[in-house]
C-alpha positions in Angstrom: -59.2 93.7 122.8 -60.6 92.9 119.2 -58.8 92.1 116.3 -59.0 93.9 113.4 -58.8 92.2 110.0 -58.1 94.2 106.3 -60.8 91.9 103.9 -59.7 94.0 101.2 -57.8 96.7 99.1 -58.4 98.4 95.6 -57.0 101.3 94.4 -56.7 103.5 90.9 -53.9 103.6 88.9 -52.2 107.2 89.4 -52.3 109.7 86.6 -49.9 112.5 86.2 -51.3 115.5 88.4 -50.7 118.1 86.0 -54.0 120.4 85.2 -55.1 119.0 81.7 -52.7 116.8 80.9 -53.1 113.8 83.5 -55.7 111.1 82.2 -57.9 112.0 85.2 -57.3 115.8 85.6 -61.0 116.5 83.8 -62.6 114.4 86.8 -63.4 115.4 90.1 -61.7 114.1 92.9 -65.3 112.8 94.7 -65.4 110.6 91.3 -62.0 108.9 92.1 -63.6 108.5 95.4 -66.6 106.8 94.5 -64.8 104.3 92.3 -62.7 102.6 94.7 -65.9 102.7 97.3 -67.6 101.0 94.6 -64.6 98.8 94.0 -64.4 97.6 97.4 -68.3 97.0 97.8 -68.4 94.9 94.7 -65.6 93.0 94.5 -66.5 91.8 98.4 -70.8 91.9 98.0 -70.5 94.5 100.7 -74.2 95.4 102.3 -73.6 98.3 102.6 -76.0 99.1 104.8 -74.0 97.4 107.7 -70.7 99.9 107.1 -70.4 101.6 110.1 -68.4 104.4 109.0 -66.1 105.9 106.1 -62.7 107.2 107.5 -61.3 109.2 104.5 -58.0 111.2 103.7 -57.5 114.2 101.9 -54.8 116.7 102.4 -55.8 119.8 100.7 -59.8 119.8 102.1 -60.5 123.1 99.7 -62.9 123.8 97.0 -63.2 120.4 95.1 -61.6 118.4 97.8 -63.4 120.3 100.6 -66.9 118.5 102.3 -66.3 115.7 103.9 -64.9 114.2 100.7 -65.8 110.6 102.3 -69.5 111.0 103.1 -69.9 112.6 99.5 -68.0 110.1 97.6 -69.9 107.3 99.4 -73.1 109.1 98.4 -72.4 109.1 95.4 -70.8 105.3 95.3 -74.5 104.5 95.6 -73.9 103.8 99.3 -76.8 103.2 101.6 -77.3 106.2 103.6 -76.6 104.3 106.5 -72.8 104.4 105.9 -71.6 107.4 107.4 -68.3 109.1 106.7 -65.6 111.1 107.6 -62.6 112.8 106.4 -59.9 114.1 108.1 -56.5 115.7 107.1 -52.6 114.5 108.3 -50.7 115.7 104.8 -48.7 113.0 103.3 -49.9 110.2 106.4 -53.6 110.5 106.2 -54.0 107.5 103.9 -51.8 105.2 106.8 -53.6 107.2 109.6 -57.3 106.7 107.7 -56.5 102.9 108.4 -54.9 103.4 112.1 -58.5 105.2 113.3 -61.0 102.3 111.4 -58.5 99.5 113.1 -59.1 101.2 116.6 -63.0 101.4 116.2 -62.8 98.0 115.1 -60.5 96.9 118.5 -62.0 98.8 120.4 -65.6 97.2 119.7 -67.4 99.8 118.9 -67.6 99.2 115.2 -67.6 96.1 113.0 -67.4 97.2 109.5 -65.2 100.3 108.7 -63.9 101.5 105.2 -60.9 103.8 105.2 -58.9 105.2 102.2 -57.9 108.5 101.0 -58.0 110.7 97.3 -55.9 113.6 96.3 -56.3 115.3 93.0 -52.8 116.9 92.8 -53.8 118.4 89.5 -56.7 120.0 91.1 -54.5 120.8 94.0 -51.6 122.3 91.7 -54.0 124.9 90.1 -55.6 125.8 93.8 -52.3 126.3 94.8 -51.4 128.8 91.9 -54.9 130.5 92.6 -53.9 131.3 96.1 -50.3 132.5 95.4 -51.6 134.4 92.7 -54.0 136.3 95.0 -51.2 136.7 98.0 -52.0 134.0 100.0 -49.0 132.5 101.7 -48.7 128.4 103.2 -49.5 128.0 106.7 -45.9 127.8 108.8 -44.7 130.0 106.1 -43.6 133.0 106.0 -44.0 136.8 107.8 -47.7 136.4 107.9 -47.0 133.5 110.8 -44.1 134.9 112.6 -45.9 133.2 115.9 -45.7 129.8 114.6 -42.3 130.6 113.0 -40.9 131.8 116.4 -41.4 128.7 118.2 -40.9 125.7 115.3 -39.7 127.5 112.0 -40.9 125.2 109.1 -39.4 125.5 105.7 -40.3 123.9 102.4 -40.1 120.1 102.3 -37.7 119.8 99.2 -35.3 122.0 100.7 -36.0 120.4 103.9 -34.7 117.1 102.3 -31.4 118.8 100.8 -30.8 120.1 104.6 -31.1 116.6 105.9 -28.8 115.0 103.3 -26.1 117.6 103.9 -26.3 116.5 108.2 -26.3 113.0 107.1 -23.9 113.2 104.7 -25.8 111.5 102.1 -24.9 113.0 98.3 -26.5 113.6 95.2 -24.9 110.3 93.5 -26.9 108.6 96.5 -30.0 109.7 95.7 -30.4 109.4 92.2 -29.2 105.5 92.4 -31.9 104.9 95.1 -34.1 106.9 92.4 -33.5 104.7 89.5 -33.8 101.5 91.6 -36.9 102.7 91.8 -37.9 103.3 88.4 -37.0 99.7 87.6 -38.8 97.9 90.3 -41.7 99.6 89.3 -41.1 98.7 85.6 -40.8 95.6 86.6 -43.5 94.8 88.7 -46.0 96.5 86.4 -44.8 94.0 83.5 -45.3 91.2 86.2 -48.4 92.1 87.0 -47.4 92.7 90.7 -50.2 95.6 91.1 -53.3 93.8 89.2 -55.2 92.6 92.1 -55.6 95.4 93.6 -55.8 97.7 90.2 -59.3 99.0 89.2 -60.2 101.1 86.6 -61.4 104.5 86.7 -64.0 105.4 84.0 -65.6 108.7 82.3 -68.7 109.6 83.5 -69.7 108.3 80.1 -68.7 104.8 80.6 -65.2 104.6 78.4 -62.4 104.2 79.8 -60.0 107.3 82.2 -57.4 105.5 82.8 -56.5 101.4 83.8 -52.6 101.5 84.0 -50.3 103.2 85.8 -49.4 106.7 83.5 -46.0 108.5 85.5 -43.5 105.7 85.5 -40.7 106.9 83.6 -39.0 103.1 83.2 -36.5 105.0 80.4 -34.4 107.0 82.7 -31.0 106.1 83.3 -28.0 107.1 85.7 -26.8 110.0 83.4 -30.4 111.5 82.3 -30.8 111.7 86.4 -27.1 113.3 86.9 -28.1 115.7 84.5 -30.9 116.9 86.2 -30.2 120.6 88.0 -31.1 120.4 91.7 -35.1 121.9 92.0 -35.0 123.9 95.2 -32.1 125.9 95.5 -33.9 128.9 94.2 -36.9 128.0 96.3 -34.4 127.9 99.4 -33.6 131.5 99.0 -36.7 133.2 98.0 -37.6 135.8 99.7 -40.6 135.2 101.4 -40.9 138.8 103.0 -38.6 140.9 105.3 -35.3 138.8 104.1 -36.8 135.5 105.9 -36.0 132.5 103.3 -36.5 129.1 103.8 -32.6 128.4 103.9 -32.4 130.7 107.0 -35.7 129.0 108.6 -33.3 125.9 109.1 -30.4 127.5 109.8 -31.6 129.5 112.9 -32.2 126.0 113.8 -29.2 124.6 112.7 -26.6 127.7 113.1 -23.8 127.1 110.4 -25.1 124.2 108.5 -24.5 124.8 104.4 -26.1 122.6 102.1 -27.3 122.8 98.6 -29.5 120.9 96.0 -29.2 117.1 95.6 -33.0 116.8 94.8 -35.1 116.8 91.8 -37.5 115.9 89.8 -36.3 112.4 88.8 -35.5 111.7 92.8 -38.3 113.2 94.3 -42.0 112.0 94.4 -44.2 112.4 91.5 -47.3 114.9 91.2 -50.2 112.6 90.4 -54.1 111.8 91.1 -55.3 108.7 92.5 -57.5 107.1 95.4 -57.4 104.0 97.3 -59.7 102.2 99.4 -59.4 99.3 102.3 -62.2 97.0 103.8 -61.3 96.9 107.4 -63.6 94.8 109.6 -63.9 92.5 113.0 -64.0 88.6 112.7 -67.5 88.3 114.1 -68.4 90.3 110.6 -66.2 88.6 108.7 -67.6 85.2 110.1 -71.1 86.4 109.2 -70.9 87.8 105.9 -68.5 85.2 104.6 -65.3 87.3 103.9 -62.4 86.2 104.0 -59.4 88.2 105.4 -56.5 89.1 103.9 -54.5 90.2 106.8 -54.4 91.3 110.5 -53.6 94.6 111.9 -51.0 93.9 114.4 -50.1 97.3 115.8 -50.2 101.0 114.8 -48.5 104.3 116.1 -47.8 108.1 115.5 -45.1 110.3 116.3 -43.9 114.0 115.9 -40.6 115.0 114.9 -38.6 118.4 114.3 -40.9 120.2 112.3 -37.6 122.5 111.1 -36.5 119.4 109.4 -39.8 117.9 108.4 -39.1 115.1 106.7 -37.1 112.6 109.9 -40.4 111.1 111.6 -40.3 107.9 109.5 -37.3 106.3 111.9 -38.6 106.6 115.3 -42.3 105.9 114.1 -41.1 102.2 113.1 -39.0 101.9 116.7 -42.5 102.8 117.9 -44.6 100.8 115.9 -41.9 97.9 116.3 -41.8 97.9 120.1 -45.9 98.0 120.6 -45.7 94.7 118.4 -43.4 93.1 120.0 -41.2 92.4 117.0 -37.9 93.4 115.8 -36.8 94.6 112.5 -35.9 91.1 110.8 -39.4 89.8 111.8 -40.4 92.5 109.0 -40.4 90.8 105.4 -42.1 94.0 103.6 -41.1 97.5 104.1 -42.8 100.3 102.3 -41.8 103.7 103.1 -42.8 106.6 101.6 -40.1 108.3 98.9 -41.3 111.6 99.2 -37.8 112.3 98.4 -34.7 110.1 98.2 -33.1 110.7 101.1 -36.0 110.1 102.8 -35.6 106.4 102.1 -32.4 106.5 102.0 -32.0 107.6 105.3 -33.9 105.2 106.6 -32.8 102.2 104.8 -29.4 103.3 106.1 -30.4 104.3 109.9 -32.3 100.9 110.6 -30.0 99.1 108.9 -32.0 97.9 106.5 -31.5 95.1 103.8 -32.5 96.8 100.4 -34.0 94.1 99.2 -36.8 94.4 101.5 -38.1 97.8 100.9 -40.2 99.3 98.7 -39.9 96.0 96.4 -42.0 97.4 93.8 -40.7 100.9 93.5 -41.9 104.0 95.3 -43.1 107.3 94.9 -40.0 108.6 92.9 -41.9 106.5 89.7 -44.8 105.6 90.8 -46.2 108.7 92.3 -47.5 110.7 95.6 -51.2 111.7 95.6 -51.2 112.7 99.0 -53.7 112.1 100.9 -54.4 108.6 99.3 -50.3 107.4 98.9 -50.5 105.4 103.0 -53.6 103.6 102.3 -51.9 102.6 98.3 -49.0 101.8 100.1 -50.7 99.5 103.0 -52.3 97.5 99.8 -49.2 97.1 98.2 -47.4 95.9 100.8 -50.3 93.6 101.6 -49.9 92.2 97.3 -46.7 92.0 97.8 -46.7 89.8 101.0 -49.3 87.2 99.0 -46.7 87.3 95.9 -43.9 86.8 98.1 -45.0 84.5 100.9 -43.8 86.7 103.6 -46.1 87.6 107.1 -45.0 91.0 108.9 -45.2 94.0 106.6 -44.5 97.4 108.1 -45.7 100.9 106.1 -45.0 104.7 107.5 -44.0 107.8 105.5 -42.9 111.2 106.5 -45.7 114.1 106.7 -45.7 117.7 106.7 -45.3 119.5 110.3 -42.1 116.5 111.0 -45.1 113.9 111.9 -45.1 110.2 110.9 -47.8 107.0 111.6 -47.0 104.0 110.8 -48.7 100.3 110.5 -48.1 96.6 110.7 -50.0 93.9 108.8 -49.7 90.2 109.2 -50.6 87.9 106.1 -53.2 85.7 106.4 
């Protein structure tokens, strides 16, 4: 089998995803696209008449974000018509699972020169979202209007899904909101240390000035007591009514007769709303070899696994067993670990279930301050963990995240 080789990985800083108010909310998300396509073509002298394909993520694919976001964006990149693309949806994982499919064209020999990333505009997202509700319509899994789906796998809300899992595992709110402010100040910290430059590009107006070129939701003021003052966000969400007494607290607990929990989440120690994009050059080494590029690291082994939907949020575990035991490696071969913080006790969980040391995951914060645009976080998080292994020296670095329907892929990269 091949070997497939990441040349490259460029990405936008995130803005806050609120409708107006985020330094990229006036764009559209095909723009975000096209500048980290753009990125990755010049920063390498891509030809981009030899790209195979474009394998893009996008979670919500409606209105804006609907039509093949990744042939669009590439057309509008200024991209050879040649370049084909394609976009495809796994929630949260898309951006890791964009990479997974453009390594196994690459193995598998059928393609030489593959560009994978993802974009979600949460703040277009937000107001499509309020649209629908407004006019009735009702999430898929959720609710009456899906009593067939319900019957089988009842899904509830993914915040309420994480204060389930930290009342089975016994993990508290005092828990969380320390994981949460470690990762404020990693983040702080590595944006002052210029940990996320080389992989940082701009995003500009269509006018030429300036969007935005720096990260714009890190919070690096919070402290202990602003989180502990924080009221829990999705207790009230838990028992909504979301038609003939069905709530999202009894979803889970005709799964799990008897089991009580309440908040421990919020917003301070749960992922941030934002916009962003991220793209990665993903080629063979006969192209590399030809074109003169250089690569950055190796894709050593991918996988994907489902989970209890009920619960959501648990897939991130068993993935990296997977992912671990098609390598061939254990889990202190693994110098980098970035895992998703969709919310705390996700991490936390497992930090604390692999037996983790701290110190070796999500060194430069997480999602809690840095942000979650969706469909785009996997492939940010594979090129941060790539930085992060050329700051640090280290060679195995392992990335997989939680996503919605109790799924998680995951990816290992060796340094080059």
């Amino acid at each position: 089998m091949a070997e497939a080789y990441i040349i490259d990985a460029v990405r936008t800083p995130r803005g806050i995803g609120k409708p107006g108010k985020g330094a990229l909310s006036h764009l559209h998300p095909q723009h975000l696209a096209a500048t980290v396509l753009k990125a990755i073509r010049d920063r390498n002298n891509l030809d981009t008449r030899t790209v195979d394909d474009i394998i893009w993520s996008t979670s919500t694919q409606r209105g804006k974000q609907g039509g093949d976001l990744g042939r669009m964006a590439a057309l509008s990149a200024g991209y050879d018509i040649k370049a084909s693309g394609t976009t495809l949806d796994r929630f949260c994982g898309g951006g890791i699972t964009s990479v997974n499919l453009a390594a196994a064209t690459v193995m598998s020999g059928m393609e030489d020169c593959v560009v994978a990333g993802g974009t979600e505009m949460m703040s277009y997202t937000a107001q499509l979202a309020a649209e629908e509700a407004n006019a009735g319509i009702k999430p898929l899994g959720m609710g009456a209007g899906h009593a067939a789906l319900d019957e089988l796998h009842p899904q509830s809300h993914q915040g309420v899904c994480g204060d389930a899992i930290a009342a089975i595992e016994g993990i508290d709110r005092a828990a969380v909101d320390a994981l949460a402010l470690v990762s404020q100040r990693r983040a702080d910290r590595a944006i002052k240390e210029g940990r996320f430059a080389k992989s940082l590009v701009p995003v500009l107006n269509p006018d030429g000035s300036i969007a935005l070129d720096h990260e714009e939701f890190p919070r690096p003021e919070t402290t202990a007591e602003g989180l502990a003052a924080l009221k829990p966000s999705f207790d009230a969400i838990a028992d909504f009514d979301l038609g003939g007494g069905v709530t999202f607290r009894k979803q889970i607990q005709r799964r799990y007769p008897g089991l009580e929990f309440r908040g421990v989440h919020h917003a301070g120690n749960s992922s941030g709303v934002v916009d962003g994009a991220a793209a990665l050059l993903v080629t063979s080494k006969a192209y590399a070899d030809k074109h003169g590029l250089k690569p950055r690291a190796r894709i050593v082994a991918y996988a994907n696994i489902g989970d209890d939907p009920t619960l959501m949020l648990n897939a991130p575990v068993p993935a990296a067993k997977k992912v671990l035991d098609k390598a061939g490696l254990t889990r202190d071969d693994i110098d980098v670990w970035e895992i998703n913080e969709a919310f705390a006790v996700v991490a936390e969980k497992f930090i604390r279930d692999l037996d983790l040391p701290r110190d070796k995951v999500n060194i430069n914060g997480g999602a809690m301050a840095l942000g979650h645009p969706i469909g785009a976080t996997g492939s940010i998080l594979i090129g941060t963990a790539l930085d992060e292994l050329e700051r640090s020296g280290g060679r195995y670095g392992l990335v997989t995240m939680c996503a919605a329907g109790g799924m998680a892929p995951a990816i290992i990269i060796e340094r080059i």
